[in-house]
N, C-alpha and C positions, 0 to 999 in steps of 0.2 A: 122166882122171877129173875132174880140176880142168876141163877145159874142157867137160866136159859140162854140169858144175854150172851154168857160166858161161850155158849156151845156156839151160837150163831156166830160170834166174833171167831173161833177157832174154824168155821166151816167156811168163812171167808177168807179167810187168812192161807187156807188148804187150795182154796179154792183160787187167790191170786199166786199160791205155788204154781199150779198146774199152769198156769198162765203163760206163768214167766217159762217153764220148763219147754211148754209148747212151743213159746217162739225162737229160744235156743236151738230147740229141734230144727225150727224152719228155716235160721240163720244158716246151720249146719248142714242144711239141705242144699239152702243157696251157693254157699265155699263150696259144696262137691261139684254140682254144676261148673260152678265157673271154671275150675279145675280140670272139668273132662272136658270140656269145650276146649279149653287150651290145647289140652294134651291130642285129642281130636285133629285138628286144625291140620298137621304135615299129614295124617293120614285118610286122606279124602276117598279111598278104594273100604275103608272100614266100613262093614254091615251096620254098627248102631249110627254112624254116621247116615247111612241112607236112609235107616229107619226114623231119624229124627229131622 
């Protein structure tokens, strides 16, 4: 019983990794954005700029 606990504690514990790693991802998704938008911005003839 004890070691069941033990498994389920470790598979949440895995399981608020992935969490935290996911929102990192999405942070880092966001800083690229904001970044190309910048960089973007003097060149208003740019295709991904029309495309967006």
């Amino acid at each position: 019983e004890r070691e069941r606990e033990r498994e389920r504690e470790r598979e949440r514990e895995r399981e608020r990794e992935r969490e935290r790693e996911r929102e990192r991802e999405r942070e880092r998704e966001r800083e690229r954005e904001r970044v190309g938008k910048k960089l973007l911005v003097p060149f208003s003839f740019s295709p991904v700029e029309r495309a967006a």
